[in-house]
N, C-alpha and C positions, 0 to 999 in steps of 0.2 A: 474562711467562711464560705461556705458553699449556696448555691440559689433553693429559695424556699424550691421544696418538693424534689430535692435532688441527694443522693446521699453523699453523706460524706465519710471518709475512708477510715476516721476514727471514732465514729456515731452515729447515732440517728440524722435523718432529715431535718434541717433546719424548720422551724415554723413560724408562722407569722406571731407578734405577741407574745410578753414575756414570757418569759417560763417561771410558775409559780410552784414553791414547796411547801405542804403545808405539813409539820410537824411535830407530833406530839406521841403520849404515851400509850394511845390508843382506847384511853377511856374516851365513850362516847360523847359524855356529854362538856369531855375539854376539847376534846378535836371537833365539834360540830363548830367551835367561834372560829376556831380558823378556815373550817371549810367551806362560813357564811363569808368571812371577806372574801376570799378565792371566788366563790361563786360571784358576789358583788362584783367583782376587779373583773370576773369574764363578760357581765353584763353588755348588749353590744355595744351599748353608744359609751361606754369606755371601754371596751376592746379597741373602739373603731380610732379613738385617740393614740395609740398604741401599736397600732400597726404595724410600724415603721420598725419596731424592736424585732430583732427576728434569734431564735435560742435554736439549743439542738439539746437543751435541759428538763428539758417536760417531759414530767412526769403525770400519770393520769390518776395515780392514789395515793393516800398521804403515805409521809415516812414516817412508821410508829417505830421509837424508839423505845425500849423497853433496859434504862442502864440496871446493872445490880452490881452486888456486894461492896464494902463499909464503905466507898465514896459517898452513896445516896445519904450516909444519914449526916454528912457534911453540908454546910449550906451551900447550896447550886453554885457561889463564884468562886467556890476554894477546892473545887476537887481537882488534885493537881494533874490526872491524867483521864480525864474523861472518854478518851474513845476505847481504852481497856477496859470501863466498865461493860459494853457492849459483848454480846454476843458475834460471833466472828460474820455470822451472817448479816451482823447490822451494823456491824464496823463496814461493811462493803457499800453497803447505799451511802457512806458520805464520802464522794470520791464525786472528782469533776465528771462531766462538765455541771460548772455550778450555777444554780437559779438565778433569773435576775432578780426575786422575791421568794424570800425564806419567811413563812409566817411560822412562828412559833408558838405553843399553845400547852400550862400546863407547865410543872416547877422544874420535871424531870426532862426539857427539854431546852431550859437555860443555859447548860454549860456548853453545849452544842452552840444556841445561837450566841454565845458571848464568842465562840471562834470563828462561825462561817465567814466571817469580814475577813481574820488575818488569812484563812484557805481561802477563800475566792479574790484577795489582791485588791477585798476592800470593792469589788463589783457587786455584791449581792447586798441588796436593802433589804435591811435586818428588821424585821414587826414583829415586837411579840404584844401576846394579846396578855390581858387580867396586869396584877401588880406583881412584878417579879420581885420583887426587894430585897435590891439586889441592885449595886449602880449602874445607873441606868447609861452610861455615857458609850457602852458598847453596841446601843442601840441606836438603829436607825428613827423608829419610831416606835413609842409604846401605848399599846390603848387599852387600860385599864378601865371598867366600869368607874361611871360618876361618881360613885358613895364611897370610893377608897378615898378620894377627896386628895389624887397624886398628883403632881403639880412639878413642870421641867419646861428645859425646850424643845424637849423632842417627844413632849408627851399631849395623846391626843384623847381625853377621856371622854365617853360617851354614855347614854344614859342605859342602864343594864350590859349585859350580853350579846355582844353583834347576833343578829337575827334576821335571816333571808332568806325569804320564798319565792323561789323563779315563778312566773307570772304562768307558763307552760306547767308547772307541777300545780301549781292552784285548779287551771281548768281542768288537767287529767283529773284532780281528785273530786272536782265538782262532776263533770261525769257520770265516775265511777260509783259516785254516791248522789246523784241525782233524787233518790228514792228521800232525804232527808227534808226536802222542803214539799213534800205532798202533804204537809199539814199545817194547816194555817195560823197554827196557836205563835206565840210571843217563842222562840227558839236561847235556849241557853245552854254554852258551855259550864259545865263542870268541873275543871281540873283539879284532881286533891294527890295534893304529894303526902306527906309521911315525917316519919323521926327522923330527925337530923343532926347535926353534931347542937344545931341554936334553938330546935325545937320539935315540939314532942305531941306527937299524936294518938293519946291516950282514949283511952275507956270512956270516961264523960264527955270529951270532947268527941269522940267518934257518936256518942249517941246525940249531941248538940246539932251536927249539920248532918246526920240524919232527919232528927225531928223539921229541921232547917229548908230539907227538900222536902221532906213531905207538905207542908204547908205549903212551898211554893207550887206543887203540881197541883193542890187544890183549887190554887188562882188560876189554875189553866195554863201554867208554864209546860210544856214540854222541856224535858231535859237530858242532855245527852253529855254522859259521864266519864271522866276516866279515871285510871288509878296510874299511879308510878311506883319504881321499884323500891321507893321510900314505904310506901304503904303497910300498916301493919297487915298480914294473913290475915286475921281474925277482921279487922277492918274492910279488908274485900270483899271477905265472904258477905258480910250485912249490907253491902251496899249492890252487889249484887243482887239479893235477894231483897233489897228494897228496889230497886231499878223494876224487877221484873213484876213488881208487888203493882207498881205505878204507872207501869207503859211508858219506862225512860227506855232510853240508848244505853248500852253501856258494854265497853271495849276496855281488856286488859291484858289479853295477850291473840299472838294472829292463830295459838295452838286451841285458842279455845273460844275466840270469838270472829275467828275470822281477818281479812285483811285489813288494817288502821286506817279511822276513816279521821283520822286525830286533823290533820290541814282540812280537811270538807267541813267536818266542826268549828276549827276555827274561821275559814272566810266566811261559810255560810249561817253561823248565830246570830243573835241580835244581840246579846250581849256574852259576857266571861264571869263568871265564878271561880274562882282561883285562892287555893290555900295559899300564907304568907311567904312559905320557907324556899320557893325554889324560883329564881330570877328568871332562869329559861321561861318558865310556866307563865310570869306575870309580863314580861318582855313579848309573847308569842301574839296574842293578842290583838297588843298594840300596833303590829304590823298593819294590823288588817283597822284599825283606830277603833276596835270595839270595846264600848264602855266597859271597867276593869273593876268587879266587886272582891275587894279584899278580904277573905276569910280568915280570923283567927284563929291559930293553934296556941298550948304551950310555948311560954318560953321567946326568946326574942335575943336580936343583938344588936347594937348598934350598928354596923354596916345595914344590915336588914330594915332598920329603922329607919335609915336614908335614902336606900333605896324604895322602901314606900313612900315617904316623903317626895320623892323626887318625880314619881309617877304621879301624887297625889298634886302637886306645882303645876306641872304638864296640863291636867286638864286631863288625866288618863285613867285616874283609878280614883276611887271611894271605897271607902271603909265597910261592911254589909253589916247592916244594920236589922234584915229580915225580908229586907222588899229588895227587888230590883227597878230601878231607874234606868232610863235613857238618856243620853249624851250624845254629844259629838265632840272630837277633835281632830287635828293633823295624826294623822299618821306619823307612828313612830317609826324611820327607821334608818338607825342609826348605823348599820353595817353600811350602807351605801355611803352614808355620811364619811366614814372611816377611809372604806376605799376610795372616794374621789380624794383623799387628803395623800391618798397612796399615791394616785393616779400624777397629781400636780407634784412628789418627790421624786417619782420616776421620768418627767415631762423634765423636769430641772434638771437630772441628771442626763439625759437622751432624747435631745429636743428632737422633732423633725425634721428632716433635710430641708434645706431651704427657708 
C-alpha cells in the first residue's frame, strides 16, 4: 500500500475513500440506481466517515457490461462461464485491483456480481440494486424497490427506485433556468411517460389528459411538460401543439428544445403530475417532497399497484381526480437511506484506527 497521492508501481495512486463500481448493462435508466447510491455514498458527511479506507480501484465511470450469446437466455445464476460471454474488451475491465464496493444494477450484471466476492478474496461488498431472483446469499446487500415485497437478511428494500440529486446540481439547474419562476401562477410539473410492457397510452387516453391540461391552464395553472421515450410519436406531437396552444413549457429532446430544464422543473413546481407506469418519474418528485398527482393510463400490474399504494401511505401521492391540491410531507429519500446502510457495512468491516 503506497501514501495517498504517491504512485504505486503496479497502479494508480492510492485515494482517500472506497473505491466504488458501479455496474450495469448501460441502459440508462438501470445504471442511473446504481449511480444514485455511488453518488449518495460520495455525499461528504459519508465520505468523511470513510476516510480512513484508502483504494488504488477507482474508477470514475461505470463498467457497462454488455454479455452475449446463448448464456444470456439462461437464468443469470446458471450461466456456467460468464466472463466468455463478454467481449475481449470487457473481459478486461474485471481484473484487479478490485472495488471495495461493487454496485450492481440490472439482470445482465448478476453473474458478474455473484463472482466479484470469490475474485476479490471475499474484500468487495457485493450491492445489487432491484430484485435479482436469483439466491440471494451471494450477496452482500440487496435493495430491491418496496413493492417486490423481498424479504432476507441481507436484504434492504426501499420505497421506489434509489433517487439522488446533489444539492450543487439542483442550484446549477435553478440558475440556469431562473427564467421559470418570473411568473407568479400556481407552477406544475407534468411528467407523461407512455406504453409499456403493464400499460398503454392510447388514443382516448391521450386525448383524456389533454382535455386534462387544458382545463387546468384555464385555472390559471402554468404548466411545464415532458415526454419520455415511452411516449407514443403521435402523442408528442399533440402535446406539443397543445403546450404551445396554452403558454406551457414543454421539453422533449436537447435537438429540438434545447437544454433539459427536467431537475429546475422538479425542485422548482408546486406540485407533479405524473403518468402511473414509470417509478423513476413518480419517485423524482418525491425527493424534492412535491405533492404527487397520479395519472391514469391503460392497464396496470400488481407490482405497479403497490408501488402506488405505497407512495399513496407515505403521505406522497393522490390519485388525480381533475384538480390539483397541495400537501406536504417528509421528503422521500431513500437512496441515502440505502447508502448509510452501506456506509454502517463498510464501518463493520473497516472500522477506523483507533
Amino acid at each position: 500500500m503506497t501514501a495517498h497521492g504517491q504512485s504505486s508501481p503496479h497502479g494508480p495512486a492510492e485515494i482517500q475513500g472506497p473505491s466504488v463500481w458501479v455496474v450495469s448493462d448501460g441502459r440508462a435508466g438501470i445504471e442511473n440506481q446504481a449511480r444514485a447510491l455511488a453518488r449518495a455514498l460520495a455525499e461528504p458527511a459519508r465520505a468523511a466517515k470513510l476516510r480512513h479506507i484508502r483504494s488504488d480501484a477507482h474508477r470514475p465511470d461505470p463498467v457497462r457490461l454488455q454479455p452475449g450469446g446463448p448464456q444470456v437466455l439462461l437464468p443469470p445464476d446458471r450461466w456456467p462461464a460468464p466472463m466468455m460471454s463478454l467481449p475481449a474488451e470487457q473481459r478486461a475491465l474485471l481484473a484487479p485491483p478490485w472495488p471495495d464496493v461493487w454496485i450492481g444494477s440490472g439482470r445482465r450484471s448478476i453473474p458478474f456480481s455473484r463472482m466479484v466476492k470469490e475474485w476479490s478474496g471475499g474484500e468487495t461488498l457485493v450491492v445489487q440494486t432491484q430484485n435479482p431472483r436469483v439466491d440471494l446469499a451471494p450477496f452482500d446487500l440487496v435493495i430491491p424497490p418496496l413493492h417486490d415485497r423481498l424479504t432476507g437478511p441481507n436484504v434492504f428494500p426501499i420505497l421506489g427506485p434509489p433517487t439522488y440529486f446533489a444539492s450543487a446540481d439542483v442550484e446549477a439547474a435553478q440558475a440556469r433556468f431562473h427564467d421559470l419562476v418570473a411568473h407568479a401562477e400556481f407552477k406544475l410539473l407534468v411528467s407523461l411517460g407512455g406504453t409499456s410492457k403493464t400499460h398503454s397510452m392510447n388514443a382516448e387516453r391521450v386525448a383524456w389528459i389533454e382535455q386534462s391540461l387544458k382545463q387546468l391552464a384555464k385555472r390559471g395553472v402554468r404548466l411545464w411538460i415532458t415526454v419520455s421515450r415511452r411516449t407514443p410519436a403521435a402523442a408528442r406531437t399533440r402535446f406539443r401543439a397543445l403546450a404551445e396552444h396554452i403558454g406551457a413549457r414543454f421539453w422533449e429532446t436537447v435537438d429540438r428544445d434545447g437544454p433539459n430544464p427536467y431537475l429546475a422543473f422538479l425542485s422548482m413546481c408546486d406540485a407533479a403530475l405524473v403518468t402511473e407506469d414509470s417509478a423513476n418519474m413518480l419517485l423524482d418528485p418525491a425527493w424534492f417532497a412535491k405533492p404527487i398527482h397520479i395519472m391514469r393510463l391503460d392497464g396496470s400490474s400488481p407490482r405497479f399497484d403497490r408501488l402506488h399504494q405505497d407512495l399513496i401511505d407515505r403521505g406522497a401521492a393522490r390519485w388525480f381526480e381533475g384538480l390539483i391540491d397541495e400537501w406536504s410531507y417528509p421528503p422521500i429519500r431513500e437512496a441515502e437511506r440505502a447508502a448509510d446502510e452501506i456506509v454502517r457495512l463498510l464501518l463493520r468491516r473497516r472500522p477506523p484506527p483507533g
